[in-house]
MARTORFI-878917 format. One record per atom (N, C-alpha, C, O): x, y, z; residue in three letters; atom name; residue number from 1. Coordinates in nm, 4 decimals. Example, Ala and Ser with C-alpha at 12.3 -4.5 7.8 and 13.67 -1.06 7.14 Angstrom:
<<1.3190 -0.5690 0.7800> Ala N 1>
<<1.2300 -0.4500 0.7800> Ala CA 1>
<<1.3200 -0.3300 0.7800> Ala C 1>
<<1.4236 -0.3319 0.8465> Ala O 1>
<<1.2850 -0.2250 0.7080> Ser N 2>
<<1.3670 -0.1060 0.7140> Ser CA 2>
<<1.2900 0.0030 0.7870> Ser C 2>
<<1.3409 0.1138 0.8039> Ser O 2>
This chain:
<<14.0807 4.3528 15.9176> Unk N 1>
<<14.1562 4.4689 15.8751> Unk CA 1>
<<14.2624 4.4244 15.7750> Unk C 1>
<<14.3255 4.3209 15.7964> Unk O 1>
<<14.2881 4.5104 15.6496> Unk N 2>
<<14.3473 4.4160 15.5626> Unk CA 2>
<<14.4891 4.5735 15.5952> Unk C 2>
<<14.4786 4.6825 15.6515> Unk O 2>
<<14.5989 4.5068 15.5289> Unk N 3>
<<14.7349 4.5861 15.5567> Unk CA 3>
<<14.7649 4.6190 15.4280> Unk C 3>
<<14.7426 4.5311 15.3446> Unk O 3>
<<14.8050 4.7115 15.3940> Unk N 4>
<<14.8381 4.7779 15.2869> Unk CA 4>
<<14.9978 4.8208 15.2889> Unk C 4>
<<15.0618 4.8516 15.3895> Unk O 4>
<<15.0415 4.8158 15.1667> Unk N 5>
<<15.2206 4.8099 15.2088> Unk CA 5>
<<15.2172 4.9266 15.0332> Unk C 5>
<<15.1611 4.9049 14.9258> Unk O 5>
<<15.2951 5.0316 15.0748> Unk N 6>
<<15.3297 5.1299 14.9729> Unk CA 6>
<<15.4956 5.0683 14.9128> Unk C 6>
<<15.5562 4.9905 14.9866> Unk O 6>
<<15.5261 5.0885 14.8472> Unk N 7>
<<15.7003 5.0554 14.7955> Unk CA 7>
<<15.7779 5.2078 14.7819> Unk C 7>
<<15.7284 5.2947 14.7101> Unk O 7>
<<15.8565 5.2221 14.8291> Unk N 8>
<<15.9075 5.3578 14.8556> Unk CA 8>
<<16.0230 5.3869 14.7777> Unk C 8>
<<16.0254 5.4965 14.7216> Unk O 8>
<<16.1324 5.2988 14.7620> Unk N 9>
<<16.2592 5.3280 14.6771> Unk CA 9>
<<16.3366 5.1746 14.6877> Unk C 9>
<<16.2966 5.0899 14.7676> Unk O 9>
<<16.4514 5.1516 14.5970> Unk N 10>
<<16.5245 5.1365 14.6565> Unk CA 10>
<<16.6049 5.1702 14.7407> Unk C 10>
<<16.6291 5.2909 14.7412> Unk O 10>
<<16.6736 5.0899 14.8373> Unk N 11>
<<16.7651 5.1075 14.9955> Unk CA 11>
<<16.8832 5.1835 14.9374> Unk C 11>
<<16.9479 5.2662 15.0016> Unk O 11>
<<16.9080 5.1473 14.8032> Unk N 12>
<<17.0064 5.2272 14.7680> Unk CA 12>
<<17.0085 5.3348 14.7023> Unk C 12>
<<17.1219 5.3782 14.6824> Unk O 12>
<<16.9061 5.4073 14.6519> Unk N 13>
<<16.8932 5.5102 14.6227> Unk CA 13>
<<16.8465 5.6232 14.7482> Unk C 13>
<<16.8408 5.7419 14.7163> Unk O 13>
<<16.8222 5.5934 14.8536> Unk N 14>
<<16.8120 5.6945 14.9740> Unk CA 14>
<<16.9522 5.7499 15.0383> Unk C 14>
<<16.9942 5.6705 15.1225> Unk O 14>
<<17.0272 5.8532 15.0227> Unk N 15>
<<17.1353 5.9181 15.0473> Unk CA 15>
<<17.0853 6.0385 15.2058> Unk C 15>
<<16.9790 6.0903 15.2400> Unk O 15>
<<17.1709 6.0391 15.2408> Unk N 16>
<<17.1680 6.1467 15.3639> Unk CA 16>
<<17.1053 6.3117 15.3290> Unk C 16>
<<17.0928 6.4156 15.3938> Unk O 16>
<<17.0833 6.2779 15.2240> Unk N 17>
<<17.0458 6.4526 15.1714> Unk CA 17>
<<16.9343 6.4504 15.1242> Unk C 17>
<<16.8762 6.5566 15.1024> Unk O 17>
<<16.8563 6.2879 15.0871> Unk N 18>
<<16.7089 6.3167 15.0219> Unk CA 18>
<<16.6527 6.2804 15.1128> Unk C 18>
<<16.6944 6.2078 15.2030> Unk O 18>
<<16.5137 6.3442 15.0947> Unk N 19>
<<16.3686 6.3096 15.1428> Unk CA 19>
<<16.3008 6.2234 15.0868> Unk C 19>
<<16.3834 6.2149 14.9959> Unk O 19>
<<16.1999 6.1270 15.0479> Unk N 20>
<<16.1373 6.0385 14.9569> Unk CA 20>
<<16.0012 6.0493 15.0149> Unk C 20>
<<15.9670 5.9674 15.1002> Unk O 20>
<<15.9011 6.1656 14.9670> Unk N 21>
<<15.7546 6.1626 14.9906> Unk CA 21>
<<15.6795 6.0426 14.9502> Unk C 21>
<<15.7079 6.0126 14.8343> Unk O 21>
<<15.5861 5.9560 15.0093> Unk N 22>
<<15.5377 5.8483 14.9324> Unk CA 22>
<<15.3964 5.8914 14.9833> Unk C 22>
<<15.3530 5.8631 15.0950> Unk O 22>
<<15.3320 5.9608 14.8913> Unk N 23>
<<15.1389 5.9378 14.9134> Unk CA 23>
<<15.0886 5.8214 14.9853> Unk C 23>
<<15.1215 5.7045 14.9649> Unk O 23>
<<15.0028 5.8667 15.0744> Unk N 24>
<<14.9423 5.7755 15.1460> Unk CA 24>
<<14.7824 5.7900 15.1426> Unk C 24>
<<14.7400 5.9031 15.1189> Unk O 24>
<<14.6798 5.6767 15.1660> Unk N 25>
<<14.5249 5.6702 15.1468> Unk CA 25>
<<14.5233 5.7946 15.2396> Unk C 25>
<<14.5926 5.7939 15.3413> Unk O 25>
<<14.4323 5.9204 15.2014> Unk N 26>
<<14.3514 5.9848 15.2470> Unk CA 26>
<<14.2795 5.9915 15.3657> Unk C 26>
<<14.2009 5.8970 15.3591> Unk O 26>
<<14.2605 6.0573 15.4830> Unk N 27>
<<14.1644 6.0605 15.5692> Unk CA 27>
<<14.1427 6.1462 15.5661> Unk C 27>
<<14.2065 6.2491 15.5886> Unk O 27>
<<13.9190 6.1018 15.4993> Unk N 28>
<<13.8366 6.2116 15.4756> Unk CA 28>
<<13.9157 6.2484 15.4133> Unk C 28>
<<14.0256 6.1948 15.4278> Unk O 28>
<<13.8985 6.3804 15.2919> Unk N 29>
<<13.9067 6.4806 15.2129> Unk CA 29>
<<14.0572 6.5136 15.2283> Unk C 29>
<<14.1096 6.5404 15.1202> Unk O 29>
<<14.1467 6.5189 15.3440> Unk N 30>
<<14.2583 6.5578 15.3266> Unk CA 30>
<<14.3920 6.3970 15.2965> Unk C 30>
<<14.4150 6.2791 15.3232> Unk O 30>
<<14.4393 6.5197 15.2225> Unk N 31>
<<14.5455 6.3951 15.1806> Unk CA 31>
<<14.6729 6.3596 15.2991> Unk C 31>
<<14.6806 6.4140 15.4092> Unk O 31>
<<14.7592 6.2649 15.2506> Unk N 32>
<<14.8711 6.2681 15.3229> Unk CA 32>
<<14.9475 6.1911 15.2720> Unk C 32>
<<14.9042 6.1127 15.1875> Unk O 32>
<<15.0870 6.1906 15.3094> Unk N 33>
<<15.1997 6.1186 15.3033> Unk CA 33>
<<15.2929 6.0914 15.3832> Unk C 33>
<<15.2901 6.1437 15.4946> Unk O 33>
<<15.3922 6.0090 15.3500> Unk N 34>
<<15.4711 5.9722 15.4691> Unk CA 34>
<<15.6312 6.0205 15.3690> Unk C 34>
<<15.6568 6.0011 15.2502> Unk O 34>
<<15.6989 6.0760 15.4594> Unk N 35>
<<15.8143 6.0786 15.5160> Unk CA 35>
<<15.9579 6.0123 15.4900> Unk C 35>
<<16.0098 5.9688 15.5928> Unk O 35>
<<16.0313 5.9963 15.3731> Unk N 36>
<<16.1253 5.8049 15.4564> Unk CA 36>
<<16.2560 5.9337 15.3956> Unk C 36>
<<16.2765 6.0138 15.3045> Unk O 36>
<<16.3166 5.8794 15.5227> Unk N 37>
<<16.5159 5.9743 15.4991> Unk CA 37>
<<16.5401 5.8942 15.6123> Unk C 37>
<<16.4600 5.8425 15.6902> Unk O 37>
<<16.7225 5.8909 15.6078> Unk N 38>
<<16.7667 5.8231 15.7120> Unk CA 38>
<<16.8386 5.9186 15.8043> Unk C 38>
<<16.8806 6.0309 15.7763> Unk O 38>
<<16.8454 5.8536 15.9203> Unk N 39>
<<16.8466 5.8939 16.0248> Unk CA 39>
<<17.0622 5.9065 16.0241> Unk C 39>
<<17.1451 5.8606 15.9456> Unk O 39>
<<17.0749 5.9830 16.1409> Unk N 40>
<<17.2343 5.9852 16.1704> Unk CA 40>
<<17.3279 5.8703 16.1679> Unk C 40>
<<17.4497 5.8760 16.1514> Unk O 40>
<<17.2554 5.7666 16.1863> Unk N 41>
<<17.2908 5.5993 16.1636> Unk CA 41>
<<17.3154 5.5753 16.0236> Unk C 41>
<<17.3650 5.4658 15.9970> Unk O 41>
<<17.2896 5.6596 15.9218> Unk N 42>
<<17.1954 5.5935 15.8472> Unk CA 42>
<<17.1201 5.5102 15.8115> Unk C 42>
<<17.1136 5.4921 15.6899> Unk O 42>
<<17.0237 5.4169 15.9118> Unk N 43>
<<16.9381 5.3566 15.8726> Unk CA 43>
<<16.8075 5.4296 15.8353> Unk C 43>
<<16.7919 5.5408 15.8857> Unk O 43>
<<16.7270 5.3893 15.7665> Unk N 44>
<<16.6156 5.4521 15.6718> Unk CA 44>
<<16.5235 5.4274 15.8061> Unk C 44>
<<16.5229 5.3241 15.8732> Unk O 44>
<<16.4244 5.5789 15.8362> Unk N 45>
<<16.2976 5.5906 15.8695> Unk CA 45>
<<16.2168 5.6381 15.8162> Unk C 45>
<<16.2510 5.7037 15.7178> Unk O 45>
<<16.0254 5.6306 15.8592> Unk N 46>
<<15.9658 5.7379 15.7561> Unk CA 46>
<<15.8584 5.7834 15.8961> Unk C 46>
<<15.8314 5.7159 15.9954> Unk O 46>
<<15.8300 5.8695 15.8730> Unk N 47>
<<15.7149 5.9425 15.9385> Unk CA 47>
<<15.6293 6.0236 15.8667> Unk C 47>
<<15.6589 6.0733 15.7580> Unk O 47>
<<15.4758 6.0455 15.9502> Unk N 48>
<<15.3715 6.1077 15.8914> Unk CA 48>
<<15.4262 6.2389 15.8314> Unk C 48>
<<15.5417 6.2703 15.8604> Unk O 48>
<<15.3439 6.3285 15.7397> Unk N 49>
<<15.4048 6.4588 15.7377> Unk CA 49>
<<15.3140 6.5132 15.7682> Unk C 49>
<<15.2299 6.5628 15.6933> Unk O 49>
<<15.3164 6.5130 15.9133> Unk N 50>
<<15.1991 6.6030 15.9186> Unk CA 50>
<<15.2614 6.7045 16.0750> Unk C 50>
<<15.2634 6.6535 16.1870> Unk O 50>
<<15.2992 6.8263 16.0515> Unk N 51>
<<15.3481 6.8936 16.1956> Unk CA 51>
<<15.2435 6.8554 16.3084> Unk C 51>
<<15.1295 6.8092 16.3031> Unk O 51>
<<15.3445 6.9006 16.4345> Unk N 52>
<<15.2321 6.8165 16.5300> Unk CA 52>
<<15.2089 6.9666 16.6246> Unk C 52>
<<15.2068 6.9591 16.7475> Unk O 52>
<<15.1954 7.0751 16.5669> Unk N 53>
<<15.1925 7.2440 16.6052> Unk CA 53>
<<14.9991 7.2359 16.5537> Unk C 53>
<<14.8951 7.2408 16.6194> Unk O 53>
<<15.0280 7.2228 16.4164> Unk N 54>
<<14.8896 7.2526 16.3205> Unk CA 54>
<<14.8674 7.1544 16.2280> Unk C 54>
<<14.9721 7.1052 16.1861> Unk O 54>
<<14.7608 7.1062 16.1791> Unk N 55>
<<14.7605 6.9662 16.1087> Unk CA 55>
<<14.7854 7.0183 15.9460> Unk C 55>
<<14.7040 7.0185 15.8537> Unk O 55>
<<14.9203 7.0596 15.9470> Unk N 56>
<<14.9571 7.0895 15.8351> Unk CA 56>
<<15.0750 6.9959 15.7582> Unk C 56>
<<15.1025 6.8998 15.8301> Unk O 56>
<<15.1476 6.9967 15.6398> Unk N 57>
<<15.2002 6.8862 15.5843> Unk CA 57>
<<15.3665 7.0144 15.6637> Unk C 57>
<<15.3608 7.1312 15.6255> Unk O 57>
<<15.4635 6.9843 15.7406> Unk N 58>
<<15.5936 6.9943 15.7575> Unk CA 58>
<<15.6178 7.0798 15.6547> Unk C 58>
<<15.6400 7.1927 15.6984> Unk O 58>
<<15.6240 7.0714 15.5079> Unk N 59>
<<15.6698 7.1067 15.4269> Unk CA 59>
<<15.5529 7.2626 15.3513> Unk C 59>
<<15.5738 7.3571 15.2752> Unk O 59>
<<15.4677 7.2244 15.4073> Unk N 60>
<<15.3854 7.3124 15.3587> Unk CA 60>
<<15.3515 7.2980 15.1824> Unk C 60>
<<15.3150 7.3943 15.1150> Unk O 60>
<<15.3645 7.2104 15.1477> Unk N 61>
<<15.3315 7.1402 15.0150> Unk CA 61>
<<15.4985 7.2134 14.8917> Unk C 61>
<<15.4922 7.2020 14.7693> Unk O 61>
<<15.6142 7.2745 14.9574> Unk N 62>
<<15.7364 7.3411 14.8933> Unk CA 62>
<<15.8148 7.1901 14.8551> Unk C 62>
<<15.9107 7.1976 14.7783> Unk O 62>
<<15.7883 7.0991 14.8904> Unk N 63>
<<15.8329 6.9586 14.8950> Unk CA 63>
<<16.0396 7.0006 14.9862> Unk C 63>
<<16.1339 6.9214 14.9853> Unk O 63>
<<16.0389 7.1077 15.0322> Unk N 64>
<<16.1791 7.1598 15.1252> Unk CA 64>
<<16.1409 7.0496 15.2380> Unk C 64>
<<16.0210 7.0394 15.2642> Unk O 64>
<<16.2298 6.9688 15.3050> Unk N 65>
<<16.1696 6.9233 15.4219> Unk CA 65>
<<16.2513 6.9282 15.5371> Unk C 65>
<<16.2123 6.9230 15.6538> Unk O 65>
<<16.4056 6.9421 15.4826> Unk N 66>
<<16.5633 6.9803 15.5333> Unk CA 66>
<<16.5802 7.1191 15.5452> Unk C 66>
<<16.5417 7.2110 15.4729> Unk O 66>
<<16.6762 7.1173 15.7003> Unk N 67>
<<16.7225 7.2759 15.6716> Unk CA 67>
<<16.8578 7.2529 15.6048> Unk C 67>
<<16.9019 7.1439 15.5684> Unk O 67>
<<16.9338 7.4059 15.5912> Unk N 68>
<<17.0027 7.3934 15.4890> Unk CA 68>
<<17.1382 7.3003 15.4899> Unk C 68>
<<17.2138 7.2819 15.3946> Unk O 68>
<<17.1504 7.2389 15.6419> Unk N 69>
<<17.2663 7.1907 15.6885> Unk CA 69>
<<17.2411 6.9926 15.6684> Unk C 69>
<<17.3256 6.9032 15.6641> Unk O 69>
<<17.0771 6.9864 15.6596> Unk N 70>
<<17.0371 6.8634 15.6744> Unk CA 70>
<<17.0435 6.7830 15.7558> Unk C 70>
<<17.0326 6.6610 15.7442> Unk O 70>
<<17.0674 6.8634 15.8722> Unk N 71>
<<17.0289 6.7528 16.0178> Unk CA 71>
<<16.9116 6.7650 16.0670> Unk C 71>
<<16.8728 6.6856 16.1527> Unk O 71>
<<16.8358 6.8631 16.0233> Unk N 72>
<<16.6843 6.8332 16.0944> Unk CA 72>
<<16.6069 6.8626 15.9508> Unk C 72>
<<16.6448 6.8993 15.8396> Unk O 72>
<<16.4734 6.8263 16.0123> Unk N 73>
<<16.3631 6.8238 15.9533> Unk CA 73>
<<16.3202 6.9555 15.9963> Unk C 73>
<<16.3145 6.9961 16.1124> Unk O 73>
<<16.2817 7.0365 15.8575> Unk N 74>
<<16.2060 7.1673 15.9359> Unk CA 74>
<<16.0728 7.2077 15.9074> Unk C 74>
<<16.0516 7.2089 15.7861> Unk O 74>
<<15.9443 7.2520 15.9996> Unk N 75>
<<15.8332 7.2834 15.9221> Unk CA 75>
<<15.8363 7.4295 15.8821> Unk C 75>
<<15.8525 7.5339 15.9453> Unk O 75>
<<15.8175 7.4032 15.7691> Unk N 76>
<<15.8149 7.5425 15.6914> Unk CA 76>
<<15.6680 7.6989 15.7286> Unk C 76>
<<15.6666 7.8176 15.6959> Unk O 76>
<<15.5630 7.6062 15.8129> Unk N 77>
<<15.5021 7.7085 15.8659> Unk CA 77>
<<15.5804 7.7961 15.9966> Unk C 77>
<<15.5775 7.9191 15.9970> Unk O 77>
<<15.6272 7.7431 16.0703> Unk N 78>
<<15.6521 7.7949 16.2003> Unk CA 78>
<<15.7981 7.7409 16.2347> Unk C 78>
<<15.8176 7.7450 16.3562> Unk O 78>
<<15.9020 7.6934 16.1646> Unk N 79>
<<15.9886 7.6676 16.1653> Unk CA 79>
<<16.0795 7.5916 16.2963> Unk C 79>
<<16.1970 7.6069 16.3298> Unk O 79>
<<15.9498 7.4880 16.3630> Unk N 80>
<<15.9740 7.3793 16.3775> Unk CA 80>
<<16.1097 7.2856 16.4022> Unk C 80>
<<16.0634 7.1813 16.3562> Unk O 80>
<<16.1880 7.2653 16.4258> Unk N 81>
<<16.2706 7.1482 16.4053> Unk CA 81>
<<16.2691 7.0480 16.4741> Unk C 81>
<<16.2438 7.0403 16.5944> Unk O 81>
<<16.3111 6.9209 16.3616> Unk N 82>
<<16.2422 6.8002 16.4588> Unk CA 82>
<<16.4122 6.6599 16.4093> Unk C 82>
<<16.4860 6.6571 16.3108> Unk O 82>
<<16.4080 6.5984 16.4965> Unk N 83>
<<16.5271 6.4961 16.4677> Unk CA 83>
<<16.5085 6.4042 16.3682> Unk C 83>
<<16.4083 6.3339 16.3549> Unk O 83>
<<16.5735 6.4049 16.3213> Unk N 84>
<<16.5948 6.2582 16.1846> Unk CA 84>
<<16.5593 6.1311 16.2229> Unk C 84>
<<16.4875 6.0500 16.1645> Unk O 84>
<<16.6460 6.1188 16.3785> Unk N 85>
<<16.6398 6.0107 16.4153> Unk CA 85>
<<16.5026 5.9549 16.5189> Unk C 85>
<<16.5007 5.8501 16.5835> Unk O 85>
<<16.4047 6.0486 16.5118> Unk N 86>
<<16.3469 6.0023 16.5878> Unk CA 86>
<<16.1981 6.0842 16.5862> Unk C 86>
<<16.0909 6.0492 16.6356> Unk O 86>
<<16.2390 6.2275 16.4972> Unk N 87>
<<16.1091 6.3063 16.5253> Unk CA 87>
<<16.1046 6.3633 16.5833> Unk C 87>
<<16.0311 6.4469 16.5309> Unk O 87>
<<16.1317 6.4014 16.6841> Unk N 88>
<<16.1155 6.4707 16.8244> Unk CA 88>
<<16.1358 6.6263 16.7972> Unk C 88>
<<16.2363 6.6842 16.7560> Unk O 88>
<<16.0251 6.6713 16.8284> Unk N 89>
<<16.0653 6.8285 16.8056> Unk CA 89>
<<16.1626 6.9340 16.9151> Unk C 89>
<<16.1389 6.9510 17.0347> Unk O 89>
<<16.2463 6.9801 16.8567> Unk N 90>
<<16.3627 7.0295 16.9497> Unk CA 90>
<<16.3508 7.1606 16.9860> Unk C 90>
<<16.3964 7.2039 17.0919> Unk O 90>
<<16.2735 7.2486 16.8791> Unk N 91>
<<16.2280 7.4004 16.9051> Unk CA 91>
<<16.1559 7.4108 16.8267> Unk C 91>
<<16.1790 7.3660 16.7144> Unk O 91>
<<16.0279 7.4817 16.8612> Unk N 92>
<<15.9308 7.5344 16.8119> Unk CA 92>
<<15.8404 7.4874 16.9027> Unk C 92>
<<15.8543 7.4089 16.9965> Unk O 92>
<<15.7101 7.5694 16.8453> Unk N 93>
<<15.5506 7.5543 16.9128> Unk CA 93>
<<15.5629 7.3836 16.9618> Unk C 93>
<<15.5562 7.3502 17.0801> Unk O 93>
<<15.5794 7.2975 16.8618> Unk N 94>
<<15.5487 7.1456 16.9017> Unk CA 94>
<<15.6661 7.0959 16.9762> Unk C 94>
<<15.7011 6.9788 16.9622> Unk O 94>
<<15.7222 7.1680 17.0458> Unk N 95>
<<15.8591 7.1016 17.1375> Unk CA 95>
<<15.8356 7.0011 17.2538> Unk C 95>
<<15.7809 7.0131 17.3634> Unk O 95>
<<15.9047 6.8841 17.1819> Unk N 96>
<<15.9317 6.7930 17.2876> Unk CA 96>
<<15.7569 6.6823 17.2376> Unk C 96>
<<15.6957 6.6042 17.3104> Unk O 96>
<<15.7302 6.7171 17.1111> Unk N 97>
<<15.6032 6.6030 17.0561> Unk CA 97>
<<15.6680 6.6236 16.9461> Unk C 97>
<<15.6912 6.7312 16.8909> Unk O 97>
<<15.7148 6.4541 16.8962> Unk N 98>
<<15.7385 6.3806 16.8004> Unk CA 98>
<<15.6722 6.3749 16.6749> Unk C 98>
<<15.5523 6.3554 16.6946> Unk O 98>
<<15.7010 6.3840 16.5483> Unk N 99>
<<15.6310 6.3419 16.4551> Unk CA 99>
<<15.6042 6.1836 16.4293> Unk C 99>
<<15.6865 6.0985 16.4631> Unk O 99>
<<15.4971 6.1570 16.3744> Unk N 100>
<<15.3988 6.0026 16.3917> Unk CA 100>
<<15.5120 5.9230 16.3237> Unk C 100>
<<15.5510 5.9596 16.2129> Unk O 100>
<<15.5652 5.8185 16.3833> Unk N 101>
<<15.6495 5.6988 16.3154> Unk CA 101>
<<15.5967 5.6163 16.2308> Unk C 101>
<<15.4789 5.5897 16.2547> Unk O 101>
<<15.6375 5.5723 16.1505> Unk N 102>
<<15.5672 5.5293 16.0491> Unk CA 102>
<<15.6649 5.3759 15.9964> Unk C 102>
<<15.7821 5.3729 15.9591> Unk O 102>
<<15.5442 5.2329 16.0140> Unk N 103>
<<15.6886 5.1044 15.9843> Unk CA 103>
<<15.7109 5.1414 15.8490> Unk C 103>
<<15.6521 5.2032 15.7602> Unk O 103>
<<15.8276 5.0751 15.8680> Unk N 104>
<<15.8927 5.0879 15.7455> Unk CA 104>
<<16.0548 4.9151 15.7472> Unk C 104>
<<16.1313 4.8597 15.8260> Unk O 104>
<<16.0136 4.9105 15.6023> Unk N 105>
<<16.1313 4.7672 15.6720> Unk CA 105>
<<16.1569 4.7140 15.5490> Unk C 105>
<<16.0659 4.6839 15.4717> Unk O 105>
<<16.2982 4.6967 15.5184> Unk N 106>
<<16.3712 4.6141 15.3988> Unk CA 106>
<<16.3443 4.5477 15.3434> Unk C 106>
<<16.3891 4.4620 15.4195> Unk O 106>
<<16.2769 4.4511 15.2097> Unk N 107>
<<16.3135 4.3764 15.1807> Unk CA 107>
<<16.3563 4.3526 15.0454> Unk C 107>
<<16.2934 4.4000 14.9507> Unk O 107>
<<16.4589 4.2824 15.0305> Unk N 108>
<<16.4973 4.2565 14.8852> Unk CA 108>
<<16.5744 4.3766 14.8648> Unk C 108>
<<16.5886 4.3946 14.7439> Unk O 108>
<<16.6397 4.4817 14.9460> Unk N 109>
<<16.6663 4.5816 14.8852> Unk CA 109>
<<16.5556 4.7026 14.8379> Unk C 109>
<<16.5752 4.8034 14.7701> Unk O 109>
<<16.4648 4.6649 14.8846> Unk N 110>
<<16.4053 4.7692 14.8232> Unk CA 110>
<<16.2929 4.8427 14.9803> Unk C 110>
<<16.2209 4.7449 15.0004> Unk O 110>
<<16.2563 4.9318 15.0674> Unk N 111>
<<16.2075 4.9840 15.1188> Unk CA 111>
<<16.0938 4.9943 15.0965> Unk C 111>
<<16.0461 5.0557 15.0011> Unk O 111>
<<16.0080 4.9108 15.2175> Unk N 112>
<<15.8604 4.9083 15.2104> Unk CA 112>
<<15.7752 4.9817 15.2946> Unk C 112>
<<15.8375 4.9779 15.4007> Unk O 112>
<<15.6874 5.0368 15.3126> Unk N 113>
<<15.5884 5.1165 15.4743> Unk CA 113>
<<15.4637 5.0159 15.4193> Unk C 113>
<<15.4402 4.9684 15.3082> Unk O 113>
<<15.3939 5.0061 15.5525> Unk N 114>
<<15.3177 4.8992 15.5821> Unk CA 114>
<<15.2232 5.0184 15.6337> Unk C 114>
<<15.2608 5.0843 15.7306> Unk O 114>
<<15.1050 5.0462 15.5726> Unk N 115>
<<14.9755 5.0606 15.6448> Unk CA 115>
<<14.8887 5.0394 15.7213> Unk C 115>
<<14.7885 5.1109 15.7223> Unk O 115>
């Protein structure tokens, strides 16, 4: 199995208010991507985007992925909310199932996810 590593940003260009979509290989016909914003710590996480209600992208392809206050993640089909820090859905249909964690890890300053 060979590992595949995407490059996502620099560490210093991720602020508490952005999202950073990074395309990810395809399964079958549908696409996907991952996720990377930091958490209340601010340390940087990323997760799948994929709601865990309907196998739809969180965002519903609006690239919105924040509500308007920016402490949660919201899915724009069914309005969802899920934690920064962890995914975890707090209300909605998918309550109390997490969105997919995804590694993710420093180096050089610059933010990598590992496939």
């Amino acid at each position: 199995m060979s590992v595949e590593e995407r490059v996502v940003c620099p560490r210093a260009e991720l602020t508490f208010d952005k999202v950073v979509s990074v395309p990810l290989p395809p399964v079958g016909r549908r696409p996907r991507e991952a996720l990377v914003l930091l958490g209340h710590d601010g340390e940087p996480r990323a997760f799948l985007n994929l709601c865990r209600h309907l196998p739809v992208p969180i965002d519903g392809g609006s690239k919105q992925y924040l509500t308007y206050d920016g402490n949660y993640l919201i899915c724009g089909t069914h309005g969802a909310l899920f934690r920064r820090d962890d995914g975890m859905c707090i209300a909605g249909p998918c309550l109390n199932l997490p969105l997919e964690r995804l590694p993710l890890r420093e180096e050089g300053g610059v933010l990598i996810l590992t496939l």
